[in-house]
N, C-alpha and C positions, 0 to 999 in steps of 0.2 A: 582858594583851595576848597573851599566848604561847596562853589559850583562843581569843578570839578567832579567831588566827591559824590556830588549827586545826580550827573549825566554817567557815571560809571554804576550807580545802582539803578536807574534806568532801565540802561542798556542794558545790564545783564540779567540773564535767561531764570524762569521764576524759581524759587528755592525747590518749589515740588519736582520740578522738570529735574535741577541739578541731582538731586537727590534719587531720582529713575533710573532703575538699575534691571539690567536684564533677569527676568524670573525664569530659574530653572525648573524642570517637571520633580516631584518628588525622588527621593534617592532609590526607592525600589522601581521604581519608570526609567532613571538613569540606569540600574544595574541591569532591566532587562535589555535593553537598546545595547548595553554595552557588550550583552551574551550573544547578543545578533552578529553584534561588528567583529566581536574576536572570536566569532566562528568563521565567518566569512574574510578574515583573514588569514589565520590558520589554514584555510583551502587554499587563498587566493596566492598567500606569499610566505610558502612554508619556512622556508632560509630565513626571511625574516622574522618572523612569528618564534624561531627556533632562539631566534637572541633575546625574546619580551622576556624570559623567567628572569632576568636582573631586574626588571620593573614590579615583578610580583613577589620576588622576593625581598625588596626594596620594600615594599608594603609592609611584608608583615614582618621585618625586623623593626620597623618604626613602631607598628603596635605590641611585638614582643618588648621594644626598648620602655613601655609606659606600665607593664605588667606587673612587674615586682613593686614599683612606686605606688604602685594603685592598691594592688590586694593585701599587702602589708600594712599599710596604713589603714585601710577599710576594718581589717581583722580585729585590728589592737582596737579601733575606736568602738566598732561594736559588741566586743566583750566587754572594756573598760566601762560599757553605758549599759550594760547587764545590770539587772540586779545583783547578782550575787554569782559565785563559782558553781554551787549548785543548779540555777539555770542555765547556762552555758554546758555542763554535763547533761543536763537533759535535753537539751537541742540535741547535740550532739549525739546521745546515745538514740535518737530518734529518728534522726539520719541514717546514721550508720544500718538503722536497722529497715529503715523504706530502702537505702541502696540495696542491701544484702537481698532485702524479700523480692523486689521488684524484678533485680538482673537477675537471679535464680529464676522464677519464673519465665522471662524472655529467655533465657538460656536451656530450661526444660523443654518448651513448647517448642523452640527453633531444632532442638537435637531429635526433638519426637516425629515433629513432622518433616523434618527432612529424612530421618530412617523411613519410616513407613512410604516415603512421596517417592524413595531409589533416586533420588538426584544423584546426578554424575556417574550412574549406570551407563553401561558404552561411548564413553565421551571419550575422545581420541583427543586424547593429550599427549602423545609421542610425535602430531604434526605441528604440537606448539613450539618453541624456542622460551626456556626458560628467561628470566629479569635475572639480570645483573643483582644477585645478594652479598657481592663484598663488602665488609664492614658492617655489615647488618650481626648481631647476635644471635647466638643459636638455643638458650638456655638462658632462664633467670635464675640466680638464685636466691631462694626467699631470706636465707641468715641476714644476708648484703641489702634484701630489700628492707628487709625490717630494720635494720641498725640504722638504712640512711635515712629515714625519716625525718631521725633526732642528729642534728645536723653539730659539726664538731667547728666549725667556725661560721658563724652566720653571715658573716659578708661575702665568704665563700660561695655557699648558696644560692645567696643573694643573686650575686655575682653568674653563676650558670643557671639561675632561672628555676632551682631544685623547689616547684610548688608545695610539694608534702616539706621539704625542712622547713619552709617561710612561715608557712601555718600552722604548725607546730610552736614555733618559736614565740611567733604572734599572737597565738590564747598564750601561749603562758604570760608574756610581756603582759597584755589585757588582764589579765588574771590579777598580778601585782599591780596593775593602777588601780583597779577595783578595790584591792583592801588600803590602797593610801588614800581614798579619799579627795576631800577638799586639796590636797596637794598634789594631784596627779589634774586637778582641770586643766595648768594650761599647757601641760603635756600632749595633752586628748586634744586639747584646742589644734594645738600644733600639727598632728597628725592629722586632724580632719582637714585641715587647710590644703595639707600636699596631696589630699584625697581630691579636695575641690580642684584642686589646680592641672592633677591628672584626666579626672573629668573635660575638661577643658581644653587639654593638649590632644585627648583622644576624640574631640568633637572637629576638633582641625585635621585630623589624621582620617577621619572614617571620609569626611570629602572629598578625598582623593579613591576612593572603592571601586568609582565607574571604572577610570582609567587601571586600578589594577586587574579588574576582572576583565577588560578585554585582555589586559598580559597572560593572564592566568588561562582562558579559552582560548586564546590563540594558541599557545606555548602548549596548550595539551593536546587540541587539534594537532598540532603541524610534526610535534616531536611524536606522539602516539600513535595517531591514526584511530583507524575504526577498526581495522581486519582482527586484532586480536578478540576486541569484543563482540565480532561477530564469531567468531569461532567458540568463546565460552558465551553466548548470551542466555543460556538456560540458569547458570549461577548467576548471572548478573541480573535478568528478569525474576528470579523465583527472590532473590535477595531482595529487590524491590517491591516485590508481595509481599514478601515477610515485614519490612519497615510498616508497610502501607495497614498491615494490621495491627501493629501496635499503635498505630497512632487512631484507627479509626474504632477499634473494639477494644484494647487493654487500658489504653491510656485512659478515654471516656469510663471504664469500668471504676479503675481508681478513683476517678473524679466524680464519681457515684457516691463510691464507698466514702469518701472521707466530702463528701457534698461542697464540691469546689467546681468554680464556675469557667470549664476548660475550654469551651470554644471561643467563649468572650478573651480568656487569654488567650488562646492563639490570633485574633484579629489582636489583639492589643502587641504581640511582639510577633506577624509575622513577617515581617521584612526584615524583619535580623535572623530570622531561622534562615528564608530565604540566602542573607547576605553567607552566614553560615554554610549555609549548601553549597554555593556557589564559587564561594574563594578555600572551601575545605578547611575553615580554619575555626575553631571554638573562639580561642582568643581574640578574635575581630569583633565579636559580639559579647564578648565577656563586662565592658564596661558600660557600654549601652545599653545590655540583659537588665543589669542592676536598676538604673535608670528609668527603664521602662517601669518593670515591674513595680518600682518604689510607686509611679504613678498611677499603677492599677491598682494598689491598694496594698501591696507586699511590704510590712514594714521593712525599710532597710538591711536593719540590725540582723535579720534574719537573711536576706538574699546576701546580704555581705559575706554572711558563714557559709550556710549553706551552698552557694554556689561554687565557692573554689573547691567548697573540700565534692561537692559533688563531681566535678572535673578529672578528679582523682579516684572515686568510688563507684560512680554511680554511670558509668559508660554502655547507658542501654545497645546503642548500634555498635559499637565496637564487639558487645559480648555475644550479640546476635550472629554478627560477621564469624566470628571465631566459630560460633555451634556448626554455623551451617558450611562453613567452610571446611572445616574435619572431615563430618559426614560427606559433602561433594567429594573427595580429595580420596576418602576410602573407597567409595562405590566406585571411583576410576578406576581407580590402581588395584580391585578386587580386596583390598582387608579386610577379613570377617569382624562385620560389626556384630558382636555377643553382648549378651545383656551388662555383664561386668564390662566390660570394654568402655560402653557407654555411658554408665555408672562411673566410671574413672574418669572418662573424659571431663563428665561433669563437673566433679571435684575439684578436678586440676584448672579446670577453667574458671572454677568459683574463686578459685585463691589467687590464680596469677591474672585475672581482672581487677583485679582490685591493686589501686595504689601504683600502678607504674606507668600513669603518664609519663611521670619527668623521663622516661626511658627511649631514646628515639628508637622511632619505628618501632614502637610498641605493640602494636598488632600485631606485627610481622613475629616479632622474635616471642610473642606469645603462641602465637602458631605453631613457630617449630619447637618450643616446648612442649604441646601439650601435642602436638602431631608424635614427637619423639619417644612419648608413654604409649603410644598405639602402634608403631610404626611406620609411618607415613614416609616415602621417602621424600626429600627434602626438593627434589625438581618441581615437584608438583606444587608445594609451596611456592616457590619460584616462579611458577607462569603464573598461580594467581595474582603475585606480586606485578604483575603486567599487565590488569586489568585494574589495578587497585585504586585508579586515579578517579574511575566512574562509579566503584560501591563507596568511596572513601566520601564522596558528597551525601549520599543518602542516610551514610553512618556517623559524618558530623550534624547531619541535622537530623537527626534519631536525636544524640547525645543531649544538642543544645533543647530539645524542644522535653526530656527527661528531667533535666535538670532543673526545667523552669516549672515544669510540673511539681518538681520534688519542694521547690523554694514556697511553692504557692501551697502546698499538703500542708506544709512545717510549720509555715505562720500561721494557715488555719486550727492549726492545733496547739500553738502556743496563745492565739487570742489578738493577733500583731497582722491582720488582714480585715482591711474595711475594700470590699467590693465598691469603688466609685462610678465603674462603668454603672454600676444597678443603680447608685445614687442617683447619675445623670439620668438614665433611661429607665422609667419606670417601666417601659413593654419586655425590659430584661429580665425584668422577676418573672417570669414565664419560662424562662429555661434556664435550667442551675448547672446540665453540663458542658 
């Protein structure tokens, strides 16, 4: 038997061979090749192409389904590991207030320069065919948005995904393990584990990206077309100017002011902006964001807060989208933009930006809100709502690439940021923005 045993290890092939396993290109090399294929599908085989959206939406309810597991546990663990309720009020009141200054800013600059620029001045919008807005809301109201915050059964919540009640619930939950002490560790333990274990489930899920974002470009190719965005491509071009300066002159300006090192973060997370861009989705890169950034030097504890409640607050492209889509929408339809007009707008958009992710179609029914204080009639909302599949990429990775700004400000100001790219590379101390 012991012969045997040894013409069978012999014969078979060396451990390293069995062990050779085909090497894929990295996942950003995967997602560009797959933006190729599910265009060139979308052309090739519209009917089919027109069934992927079950494959892309298949995607992102598997990373919707890892959401609440993840950001709930991350919340409670990194207040509970706060020093005190005092620190956590000051994170917070610190955020809240880089959201408020930054979107007000992107918000003034995009209403300024689209008055002054006449965007959508003679733009023949009566040969477009409005989007289908059934079921879409017309009107938020803030009593309803403020009350839902604080959530009246938390599994409920839970349960639909409601981000502002989980976070809510989650410092305060953190807050009481904080004052029990020694008897809340293996509470905290507990919860870090199903944080780890989300991590993990979400490392098996993002593998699958290639295959959704050919669903996703094919599925937009083939159902969309191009003809409408050639017929608005002045909003859609002058929209991706507008991105393109906040990321190259507002963004760096900040990262001046508070001496935080923003190019080296954007190589360090940019194939998840990309991923972001690409499948429209914040949440696809929401647990990998954490991750990265933890690795660039962002302590945790701070990107764990920070970022959700940023998700909710802090929606640079989204509030962009809204300025400059009003102003387009009035110049069409001739409404006299007046100085109070605009002043108003402002306002309305400063309050109904804020806090209504959990809202579907939130942009949209933010729109015809703050369109409804000026006049706007609501068609013209509706065919931009038909282009919206091509600013809606530029404006989720506006969002994500804000937000990672805002994590990396926060811990530099709370003390909870060691730059390691600089530690590796000493030629980095050479550039801090």
């Amino acid at each position: 038997m012991s012969n045997s045993g040894t013409v069978v290890a012999e014969n078979a092939p060396p451990a390293e061979s069995r062990r050779r396993r085909i090497t894929l290109p990295p996942l950003g090399v995967q997602v560009l090749i797959a933006l190729v294929v599910g265009a060139l599908l979308g052309v090739a085989a519209p009917a089919f192409s027109d069934e992927l959206k079950i494959v892309g939406d298949g995607f992102i309810r598997l990373i919707k389904m890892t959401i609440v597991p993840l950001i709930f546990p991350l919340i409670v663990v990194s207040v509970a590991r706060m020093e005190s309720a005092k620190t956590v009020g000051r994170m917070a009141t610190k955020a809240l207030l880089y959201f408020e200054i930054v979107t007000t800013v992107i918000l003034a600059f995009t209403l300024f320069a689209a008055f002054v620029s006449g965007i959508g001045k003679g733009a023949n919008l009566g040969s477009v065919d409005p989007a289908d807005t059934e079921g879409i809301g017309r009107s938020v109201d803030l009593k309803n948005l403020f009350l839902h915050i604080i959530p009246e059964n938390v599994f409920a919540s839970a349960g639909e995904g409601e981000l502002l009640s989980i976070l809510f619930f989650a410092v305060f939950l953190g807050m009481a393990l904080t004052k029990m002490g020694d008897k809340a560790k293996p509470v905290v333990a507990v919860f870090d584990a199903v944080a780890d274990a989300m991590f993990q489930m979400i490392t098996w899920i993002i593998k699958l990206t290639p295959l959704a974002v050919v669903a996703f470009v094919a599925y937009n190719t083939a159902h969309y077309g191009w003809d409408l965005v050639v017929k608005l491509a002045v909003f859609v071009l002058v929209f991706y100017a507008a991105v393109l300066v906040v990321l190259v002159v507002l963004f760096p300006l900040i990262a001046v002011v508070f001496r935080v090192p923003y190019v080296r973060m954007l190589r360090a997370v940019g194939d998840l902006l990309f991923l972001s861009f690409v499948t429209r989705s914040s949440e696809v890169v929401l647990a990998p964001l954490i991750e990265r950034l933890d690795k660039f030097g962002v302590d945790r504890k701070v990107s764990s807060f920070t970022l959700p409640l940023g998700y909710s607050f802090n929606a640079d492209g989204a509030t962009m989208y809204e300025g400059l889509a009003v102003v387009f929408l009035a110049h069409a339809y001739g409404v006299e933009l007046t100085v109070p007009r605009l002043i108003t707008t402002l306002l309305v958009l400063m309050l109904l930006t804020k806090g209504i992710a959990g809202v579907p179609s939130a942009s949209i029914v933010v729109l015809f809100s703050a369109g409804a204080t000026i006049g706007l009639p609501a068609e013209g909302i509706a065919i931009l709502l038909a282009v919206d599949f091509v600013v809606d990429m530029a404006r989720t990775g506006l969002n994500v690439t804000g937000n990672s700004l805002a994590a990396l400000v926060i811990a530099k100001s709370e003390g909870r940021f060691t730059d390691r790219t600089k530690a590796a590379d000493p030629a980095a101390e050479k550039v801090e923005v």
